[in-house]
C-alpha positions, 0 to 999 in steps of 0.5 A, spaced: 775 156 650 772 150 646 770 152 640 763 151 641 763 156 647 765 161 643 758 158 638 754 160 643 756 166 643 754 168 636 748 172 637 743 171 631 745 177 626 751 175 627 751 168 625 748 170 619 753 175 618 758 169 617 753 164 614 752 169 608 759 171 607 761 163 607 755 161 602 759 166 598 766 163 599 763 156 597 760 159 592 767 162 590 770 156 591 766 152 586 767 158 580 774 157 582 775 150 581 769 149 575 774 156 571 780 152 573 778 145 569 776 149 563 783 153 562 789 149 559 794 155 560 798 151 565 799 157 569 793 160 570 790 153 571 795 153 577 793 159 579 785 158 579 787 152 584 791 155 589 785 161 589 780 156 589 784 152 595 784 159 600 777 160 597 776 153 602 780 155 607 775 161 608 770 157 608 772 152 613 774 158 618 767 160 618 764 153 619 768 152 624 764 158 628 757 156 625 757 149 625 753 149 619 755 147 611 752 151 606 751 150 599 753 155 594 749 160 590 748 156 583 746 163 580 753 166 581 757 159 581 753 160 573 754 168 572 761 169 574 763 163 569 760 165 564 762 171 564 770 169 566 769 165 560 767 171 554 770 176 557 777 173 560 779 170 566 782 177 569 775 181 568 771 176 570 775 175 577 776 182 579 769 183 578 767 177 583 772 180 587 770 186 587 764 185 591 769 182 597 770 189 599 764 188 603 768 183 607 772 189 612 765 190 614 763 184 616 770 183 619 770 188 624 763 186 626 765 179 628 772 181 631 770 181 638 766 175 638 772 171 634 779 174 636 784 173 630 778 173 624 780 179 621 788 178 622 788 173 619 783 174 613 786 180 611 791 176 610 788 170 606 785 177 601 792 179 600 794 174 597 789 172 593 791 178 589 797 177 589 795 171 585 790 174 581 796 179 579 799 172 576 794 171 571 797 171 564 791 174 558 793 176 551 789 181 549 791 185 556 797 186 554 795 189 548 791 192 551 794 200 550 794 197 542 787 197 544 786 204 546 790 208 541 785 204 536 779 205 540 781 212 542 783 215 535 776 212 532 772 215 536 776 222 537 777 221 529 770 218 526 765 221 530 768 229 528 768 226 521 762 224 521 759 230 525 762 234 521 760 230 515 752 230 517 752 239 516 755 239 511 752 233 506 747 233 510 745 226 507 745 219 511 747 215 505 754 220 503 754 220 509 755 214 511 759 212 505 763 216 506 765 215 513 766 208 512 771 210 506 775 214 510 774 210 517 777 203 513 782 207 510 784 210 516 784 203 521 789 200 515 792 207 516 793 206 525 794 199 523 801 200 518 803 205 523 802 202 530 807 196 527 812 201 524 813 204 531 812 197 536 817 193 530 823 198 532 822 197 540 820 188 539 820 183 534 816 182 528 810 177 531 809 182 537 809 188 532 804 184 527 799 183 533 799 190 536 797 192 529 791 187 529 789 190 535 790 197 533 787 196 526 781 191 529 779 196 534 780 202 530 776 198 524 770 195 529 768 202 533 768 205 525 762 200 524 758 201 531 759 209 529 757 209 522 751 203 523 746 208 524 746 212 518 746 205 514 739 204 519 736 210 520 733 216 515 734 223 518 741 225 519 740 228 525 737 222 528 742 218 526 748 222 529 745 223 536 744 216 536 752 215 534 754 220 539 750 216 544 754 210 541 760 213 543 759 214 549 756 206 550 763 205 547 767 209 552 762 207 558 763 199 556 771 199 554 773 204 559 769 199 566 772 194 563 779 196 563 778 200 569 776 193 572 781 188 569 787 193 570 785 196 577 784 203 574 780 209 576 774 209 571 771 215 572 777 219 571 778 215 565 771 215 562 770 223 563 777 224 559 775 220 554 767 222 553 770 229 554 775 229 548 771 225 543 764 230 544 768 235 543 772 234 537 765 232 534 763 239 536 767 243 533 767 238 527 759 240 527 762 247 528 767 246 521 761 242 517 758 248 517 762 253 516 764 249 510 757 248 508 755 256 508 762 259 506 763 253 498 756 255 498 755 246 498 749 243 496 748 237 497 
């Protein structure tokens, strides 16, 4: 049967169908091929392009049944770029990518009408992310650095500071003090993070799991203590660095869940759970403290 045969048997719906899931494999293509003239890592360069080649095969397999070029989408060529370009290569593809789930539905559609499409694209998308498991990202190898560093800051701060706020009951103590304790305890996780990585690699890999830790710790300690620098009421201020928290482990934990395929929503509750409870209790021990050393502030 001649390929225009099998075109005349498209009906309408389904041609758009593939015309649409074309303009995203250009587009794709194009986000692919721009990402991997930026990059200087040679292998992740080399990666982008062997993507970007399938994303042009794809492309070419449709057209061959539409009979039709189509043009990219400017907007997502320019969103995912930069969104590749500040917060990594791994994120930004694995989010794109996630949106081409949709295409097992769109296979099964078309399956009777172009024999093998399927088959064939499934397996296109397998090695796709083979490859993207390829690509080498500093910071993602750190990324459990991250974690301690960013989990002990929000657990550890944000119990200070709930307990802090009953018992001083002061937004400037409060956030003085939180900030003394808080930088105090960065450089504290920072020197600890190092001693235990030194004993298992080298000093430089050492030295960047302690940055990584340190920093993390030392970047949420300003984000929850900021609204008590800002904001008068100290009840105000600590819903607002509750609900900080909570941002933080939101943002972080979709971020991680995206980049490392991980489950978000277990991640995410486990964390929000254990950091709003240790500030309850902490709010629960400022008291305490307050009424029993008879603490006026």
């Amino acid at each position: 049967m001649t390929e225009g045969k099998k075109e005349k048997q498209l009906d309408s719906r389904t041609k758009k169908m593939i015309l649409d899931y074309q303009k995203n494999e250009i587009t794709e293509y194009k986000i692919y091929t721009r990402l991997a003239k930026r990059i200087k890592d040679k292998n992740n360069k080399k990666v982008l392009e062997e993507i970007g080649r399938d994303e042009l095969k794809h492309y070419e397999f449709w057209k061959k049944h539409t009979g039709q070029d189509v043009k990219p989408s400017k907007w997502k060529v320019f969103f995912y770029y930069w969104i590749a370009v500040i917060f990594g290569l791994t994120f930004g593809i694995k989010l794109m990518e996630k949106g081409e789930e949709e295409a097992q539905v769109i296979y099964k559609q078309v399956a009777d009408k172009i024999p093998g499409a399927a088959s064939i694209m499934e397996d296109e998308y397998r090695h796709e992310h083979e490859l993207l498991n390829l690509l080498e990202e500093e910071h993602l190898q750190y990324v459990g650095s991250v974690v301690l560093g960013l989990n002990d800051a929000l657990v550890e701060l944000t119990g200070t500071l709930a307990g802090l706020s009953f018992a001083l009951k002061n937004t400037n103590l409060i956030a003085i003090a939180g900030l003394i304790t808080g930088i105090a305890a960065s450089f504290s996780m920072g020197a600890s993070e190092y001693l235990s990585t030194k004993s298992e690699s080298d000093h430089g890999e050492a030295l960047k799991s302690s940055m990584y830790t340190g920093g993390a710790y030392i970047i949420t300690v300003f984000f929850l203590v900021l609204p008590f620098l800002l904001l008068a009421g100290y009840m105000t201020a600590l819903l607002v660095t509750i609900l900080l928290a909570i941002l933080i482990i939101f943002v972080f934990n979709y971020y991680i869940a995206v980049a490392k395929d991980l489950d978000f929503k277990k991640r995410f509750l486990e964390m929000a759970t254990i950091s709003l409870g240790v500030a309850v209790l902490s709010f629960g021990i400022g008291y305490l403290v307050r009424v029993f050393l008879g603490v006026d502030v």
